[in-house]
C-alpha positions in Angstrom: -8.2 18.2 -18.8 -7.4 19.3 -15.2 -7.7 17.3 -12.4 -7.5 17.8 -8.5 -5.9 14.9 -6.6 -6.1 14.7 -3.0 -4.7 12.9 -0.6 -4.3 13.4 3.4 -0.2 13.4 3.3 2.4 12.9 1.3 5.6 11.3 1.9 7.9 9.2 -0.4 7.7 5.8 1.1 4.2 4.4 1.5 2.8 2.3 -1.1 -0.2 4.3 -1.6 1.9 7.6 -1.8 4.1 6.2 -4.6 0.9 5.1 -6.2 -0.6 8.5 -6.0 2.5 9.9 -7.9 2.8 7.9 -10.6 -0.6 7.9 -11.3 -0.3 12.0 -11.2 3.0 11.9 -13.7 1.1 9.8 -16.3 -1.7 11.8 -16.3 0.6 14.9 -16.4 2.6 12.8 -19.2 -0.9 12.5 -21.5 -1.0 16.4 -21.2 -3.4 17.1 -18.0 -2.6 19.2 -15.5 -3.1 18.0 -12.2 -3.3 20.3 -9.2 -2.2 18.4 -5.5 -4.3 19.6 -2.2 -2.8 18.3 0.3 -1.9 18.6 4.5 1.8 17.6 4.5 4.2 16.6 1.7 7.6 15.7 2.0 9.9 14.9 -0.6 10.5 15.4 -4.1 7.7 17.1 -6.5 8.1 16.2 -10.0 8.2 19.5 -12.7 4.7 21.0 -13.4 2.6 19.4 -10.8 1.2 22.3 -8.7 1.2 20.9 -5.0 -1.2 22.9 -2.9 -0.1 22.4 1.1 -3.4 23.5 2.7 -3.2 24.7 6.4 -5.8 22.2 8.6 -8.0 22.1 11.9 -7.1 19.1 14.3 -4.7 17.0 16.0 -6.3 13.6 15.0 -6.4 12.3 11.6 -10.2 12.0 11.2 -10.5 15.9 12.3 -7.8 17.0 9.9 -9.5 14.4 7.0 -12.7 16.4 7.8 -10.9 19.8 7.8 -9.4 19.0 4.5 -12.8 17.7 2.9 -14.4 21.3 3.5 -11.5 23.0 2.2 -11.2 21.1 -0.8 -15.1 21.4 -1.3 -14.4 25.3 -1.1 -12.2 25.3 -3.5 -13.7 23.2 -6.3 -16.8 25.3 -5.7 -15.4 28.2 -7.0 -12.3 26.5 -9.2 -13.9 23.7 -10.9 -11.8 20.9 -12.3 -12.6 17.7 -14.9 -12.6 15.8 -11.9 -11.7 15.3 -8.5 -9.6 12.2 -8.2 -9.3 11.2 -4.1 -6.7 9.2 -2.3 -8.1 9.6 0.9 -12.4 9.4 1.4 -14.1 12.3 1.3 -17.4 13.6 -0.1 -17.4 15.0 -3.7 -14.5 13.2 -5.2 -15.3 12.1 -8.7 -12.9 8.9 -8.5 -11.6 7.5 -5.2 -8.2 5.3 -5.5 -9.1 2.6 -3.1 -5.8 2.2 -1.1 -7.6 1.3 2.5 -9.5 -1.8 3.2 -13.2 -0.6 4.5 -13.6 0.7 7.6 -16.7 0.1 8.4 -15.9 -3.9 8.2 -13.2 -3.4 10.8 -15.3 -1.0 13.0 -17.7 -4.4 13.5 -15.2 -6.0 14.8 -14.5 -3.7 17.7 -16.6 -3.6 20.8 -19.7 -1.4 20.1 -18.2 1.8 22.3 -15.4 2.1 19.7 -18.1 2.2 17.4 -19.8 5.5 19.0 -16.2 7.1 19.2 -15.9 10.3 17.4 -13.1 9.3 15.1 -15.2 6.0 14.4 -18.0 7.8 13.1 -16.1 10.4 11.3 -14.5 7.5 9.6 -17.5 6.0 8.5 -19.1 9.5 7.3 -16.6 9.7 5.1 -16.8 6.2 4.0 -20.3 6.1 3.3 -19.9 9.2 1.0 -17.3 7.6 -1.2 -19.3 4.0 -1.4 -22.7 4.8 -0.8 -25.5 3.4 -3.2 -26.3 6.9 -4.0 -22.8 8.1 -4.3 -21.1 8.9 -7.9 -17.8 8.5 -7.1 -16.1 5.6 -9.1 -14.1 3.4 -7.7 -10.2 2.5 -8.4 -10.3 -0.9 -6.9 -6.9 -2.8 -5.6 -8.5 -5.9 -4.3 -11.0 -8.1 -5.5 -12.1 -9.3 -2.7 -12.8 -5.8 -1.2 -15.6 -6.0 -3.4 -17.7 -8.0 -1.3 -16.8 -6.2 1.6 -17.9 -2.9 0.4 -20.4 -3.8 -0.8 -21.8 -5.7 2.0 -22.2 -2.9 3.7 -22.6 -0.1 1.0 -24.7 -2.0 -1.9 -22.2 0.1 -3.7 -23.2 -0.7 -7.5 -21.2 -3.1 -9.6 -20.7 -0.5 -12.5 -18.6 1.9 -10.1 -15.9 -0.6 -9.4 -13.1 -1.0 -12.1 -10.5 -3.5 -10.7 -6.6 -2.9 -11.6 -3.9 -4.3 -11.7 -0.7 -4.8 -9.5 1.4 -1.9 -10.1 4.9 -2.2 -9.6 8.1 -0.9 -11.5 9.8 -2.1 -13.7 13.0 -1.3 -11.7 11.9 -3.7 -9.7 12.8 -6.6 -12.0 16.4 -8.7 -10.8 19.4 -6.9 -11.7 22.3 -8.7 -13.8 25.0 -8.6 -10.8 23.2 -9.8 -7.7 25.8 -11.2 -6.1 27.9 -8.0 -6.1 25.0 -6.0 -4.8 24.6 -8.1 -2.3 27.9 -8.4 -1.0 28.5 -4.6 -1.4 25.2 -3.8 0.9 26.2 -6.4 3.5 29.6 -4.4 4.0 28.0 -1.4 4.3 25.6 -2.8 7.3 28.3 -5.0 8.4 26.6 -8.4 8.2 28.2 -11.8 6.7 27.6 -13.1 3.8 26.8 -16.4 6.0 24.3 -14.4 8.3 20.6 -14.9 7.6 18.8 -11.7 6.3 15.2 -11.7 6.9 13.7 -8.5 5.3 10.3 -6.4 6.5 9.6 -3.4 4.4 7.0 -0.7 4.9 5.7 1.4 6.6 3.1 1.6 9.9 4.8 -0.8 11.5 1.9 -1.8 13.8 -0.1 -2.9 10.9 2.6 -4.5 9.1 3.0 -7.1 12.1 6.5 -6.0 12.9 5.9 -7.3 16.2 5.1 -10.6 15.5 7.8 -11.0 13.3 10.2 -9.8 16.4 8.5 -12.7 18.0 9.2 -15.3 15.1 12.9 -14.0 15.5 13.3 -14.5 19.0 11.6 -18.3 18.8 14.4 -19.4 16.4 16.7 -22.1 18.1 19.5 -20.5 19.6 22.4 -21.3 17.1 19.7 -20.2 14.0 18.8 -16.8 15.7 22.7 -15.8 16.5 23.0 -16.5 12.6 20.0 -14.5 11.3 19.2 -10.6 11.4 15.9 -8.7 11.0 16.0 -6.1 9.0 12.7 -3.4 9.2 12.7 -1.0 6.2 10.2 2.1 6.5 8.9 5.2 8.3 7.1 4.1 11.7 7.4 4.9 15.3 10.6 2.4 16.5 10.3 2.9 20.5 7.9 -0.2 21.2 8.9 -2.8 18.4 12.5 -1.8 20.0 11.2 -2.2 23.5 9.9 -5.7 22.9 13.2 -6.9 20.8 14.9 -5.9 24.0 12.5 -7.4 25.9 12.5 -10.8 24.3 16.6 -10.8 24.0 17.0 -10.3 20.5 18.0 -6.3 20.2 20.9 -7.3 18.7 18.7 -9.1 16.0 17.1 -6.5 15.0 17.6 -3.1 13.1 15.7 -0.5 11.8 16.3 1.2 9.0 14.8 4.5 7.5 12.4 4.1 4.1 15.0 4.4 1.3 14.9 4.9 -2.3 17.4 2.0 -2.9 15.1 -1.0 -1.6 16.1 -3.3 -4.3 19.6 -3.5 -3.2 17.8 -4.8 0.0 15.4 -7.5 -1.9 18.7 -9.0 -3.8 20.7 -8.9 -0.2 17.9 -10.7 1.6 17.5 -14.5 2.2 13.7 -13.8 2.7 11.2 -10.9 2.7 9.0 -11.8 6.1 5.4 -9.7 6.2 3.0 -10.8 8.9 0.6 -8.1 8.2 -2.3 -7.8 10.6 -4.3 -5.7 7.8 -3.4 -5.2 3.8 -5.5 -4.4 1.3 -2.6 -5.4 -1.5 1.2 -5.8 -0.4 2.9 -4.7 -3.5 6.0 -5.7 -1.7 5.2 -8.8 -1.6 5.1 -8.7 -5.8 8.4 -6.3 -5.8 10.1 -9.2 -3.7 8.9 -11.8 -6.2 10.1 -9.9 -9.1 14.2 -9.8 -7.5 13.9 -13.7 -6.5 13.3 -13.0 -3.0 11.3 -16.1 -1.7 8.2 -14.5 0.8 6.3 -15.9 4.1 3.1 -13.7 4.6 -0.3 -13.7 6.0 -3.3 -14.4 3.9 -5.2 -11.1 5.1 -2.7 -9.3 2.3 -4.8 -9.0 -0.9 -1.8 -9.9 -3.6 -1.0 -13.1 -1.3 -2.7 -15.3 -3.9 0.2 -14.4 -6.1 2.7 -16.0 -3.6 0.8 -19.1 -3.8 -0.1 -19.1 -7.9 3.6 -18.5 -8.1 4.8 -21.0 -5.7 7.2 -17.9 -4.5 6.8 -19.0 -0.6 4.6 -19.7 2.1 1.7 -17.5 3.1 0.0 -18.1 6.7 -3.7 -18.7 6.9 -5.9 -17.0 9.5 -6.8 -17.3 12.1 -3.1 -16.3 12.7 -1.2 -18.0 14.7 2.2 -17.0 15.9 3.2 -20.6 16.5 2.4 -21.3 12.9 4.7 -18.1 11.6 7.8 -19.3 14.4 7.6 -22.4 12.3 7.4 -21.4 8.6 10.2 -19.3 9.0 12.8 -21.7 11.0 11.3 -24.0 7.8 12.0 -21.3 5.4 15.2 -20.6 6.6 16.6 -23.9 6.7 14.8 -25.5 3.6 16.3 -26.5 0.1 13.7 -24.8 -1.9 15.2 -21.3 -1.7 16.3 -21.8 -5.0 13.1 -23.0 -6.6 10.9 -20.3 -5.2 13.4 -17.9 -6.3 13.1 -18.6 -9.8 9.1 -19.6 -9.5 8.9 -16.1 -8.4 11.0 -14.2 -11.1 8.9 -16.4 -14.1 6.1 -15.4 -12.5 6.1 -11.9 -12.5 7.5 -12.5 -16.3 4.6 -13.7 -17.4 2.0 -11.7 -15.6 0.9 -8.3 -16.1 1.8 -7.1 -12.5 3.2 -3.6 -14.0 0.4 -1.5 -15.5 -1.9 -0.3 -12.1 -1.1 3.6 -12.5 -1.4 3.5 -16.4 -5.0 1.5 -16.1 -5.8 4.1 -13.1 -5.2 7.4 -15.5 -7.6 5.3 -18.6 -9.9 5.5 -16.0 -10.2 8.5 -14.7 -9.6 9.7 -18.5 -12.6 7.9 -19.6 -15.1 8.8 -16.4 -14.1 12.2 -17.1 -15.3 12.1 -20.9 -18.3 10.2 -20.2 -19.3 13.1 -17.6 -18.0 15.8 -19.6 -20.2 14.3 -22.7 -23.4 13.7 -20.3 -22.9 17.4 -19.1 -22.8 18.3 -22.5 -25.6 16.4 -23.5 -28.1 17.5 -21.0 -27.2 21.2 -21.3 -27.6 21.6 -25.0 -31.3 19.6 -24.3 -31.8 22.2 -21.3 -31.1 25.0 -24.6 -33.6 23.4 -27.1 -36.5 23.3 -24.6 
């Protein structure tokens, strides 16, 4: 079969990116070919997938989103594929990978002049073609409880959701020499072995509550915080999380680090994986850390959360957040004798769950929507012949 997969932009560290790619390699495994439009890749592109960089109108995101719906429309028009599979929302896509939480829930939030913003109503347009009631597009859903939400506002039908699973790599697992590693990566950054390691990856840092955990940092006793680093691990504009760790005293605390392709070293290194996310429709970090015994403290509003606490893994903050509560779950955390025990909850955890198989579910899916259509096309045309 051939397949177009779509996606705003490409780059090798987000979650949804990696997603994407895997998902596009197993399909291209099972003998597919899968053509990539895109407005920006960076990075790596695997033998035999055709990556299509297509030139876009606009500054802002929803008016390159829009420019890159029309063009893609364009071309299926006149190059038709199996299906359209869609990372980002758009009209026309066959199956949409459900990587953002839904917009129009967090548009209610805001004040009702955000909502008549242009951006705000491009956003929803392209919602609304993805989830409407009269939409085909199936659904690749990451959280459960998205669901609801989409459906509250969509009455998207139940049939068009299919739910997967975590998806994270078996590379992810906890080596057989930790302790080396995590000496050898505490040379190379020149930190102590006795020195604290708190550890925030991701990227979009303003979503993934960097600030607040600068702010958790800072409100450690004094003797705690000279003992403990922060280390930020992603792609994301530095200037104001940099800014406010100056601000608050603890620059010296706190380091940012480019994404890397070596973040395990960084899971086994850590004393604790800290994510404070304002917004997340999973956090497979939060599973990756589980999987290399790194104990977590994380809000609730990440869908894979629940894992943390089924596994007894670490402590997860309820909402509504507060940033007293996170000051004192970490100088807890930090200090407590159960490092040990959520380490190892963690690690049997993941042993015993399926929290590996998202991208092979995702290409069953689309394999099997595309059949069903293909056989309902076939179907109706050979009825359309015998009348």
């Amino acid at each position: 079969m051939k397949f177009a997969f779509c996606l705003l932009k490409y780059f090798p560290f987000g979650g949804q990116q990696k997603n994407f790619l895997k998902i596009a390699e197993i399909c291209m495994s099972r003998g597919h070919q899968v053509d990539v439009y895109t407005t920006s890749w960076q990075g790596y592109i695997p033998e035999n997938l055709n990556v299509n960089v297509l030139p876009v109108n606009g500054i802002t995101n929803h008016k390159r989103c829009e420019s890159l719906a029309r063009k893609l429309n364009r071309i299926t028009s006149t190059n038709p594929y199996d299906a359209v599979v869609g990372f980002t929302k758009m009209p026309g896509l066959d199956v949409y990978y459900a990587a953002d939480t839904c917009y129009a829930a967090k548009a209610r939030e805001r004040n009702i002049f955000y909502r008549w913003t242009a951006h705000c109503r491009s956003y929803l347009q392209l919602e609304k073609a993805v989830f409407d009631r009269k939409s085909e597009s199936e659904i690749l859903l990451l959280s459960k409880r998205e669901k609801a939400v989409f459906k509250k506002f969509y009455k998207t039908p139940n049939h068009r959701f299919h739910l997967l699973p975590p998806g994270i790599s078996k590379k992810s697992l906890a080596p057989a020499n930790p302790a080396e590693i995590r000496n050898e990566l505490r040379r190379e950054l020149a930190i102590s072995p006795q020195t604290n390691v708190v550890l925030l990856a991701g990227s979009g840092f303003k979503t993934k509550g960097v600030d607040r955990a600068i702010r958790a940092i800072s409100a450690l006793p004094p003797e705690l915080g000279k003992q403990t680093v922060l280390l930020i691990v992603g792609q994301g504009k530095t200037l104001p999380f940099r800014w406010l760790a100056w601000r608050l005293g603890v620059a010296d605390r706190v380091r940012f680090l480019q994404g890397r392709e070596d973040i395990l070293r960084f899971f086994v290194s850590a004393d604790l994986l800290l994510h404070p996310a304002y917004q997340e429709n999973t956090g497979t970090v939060l599973i990756e850390a589980m999987a290399a015994g790194l104990p977590v403290l994380a809000t609730d509003v990440c869908g894979y959360s629940f894992h943390i606490q089924r596994a007894a893994a670490g402590v997860i903050i309820p909402s509504p957040f507060e940033q007293n509560m996170l000051n004192h779950c970490l100088l807890n955390m930090l200090t407590s004798d159960q490092k040990e025990q959520w380490q190892q909850n963690g690690k049997a955890y993941v042993a015993n769950t399926d929290v590996f198989s998202r991208a092979e579910k995702a290409a069953d899916i689309i394999e099997n929507v595309t059949g069903r259509r293909n056989r309902d096309k076939a179907l109706k045309s050979s009825r359309l012949r015998q009348a």
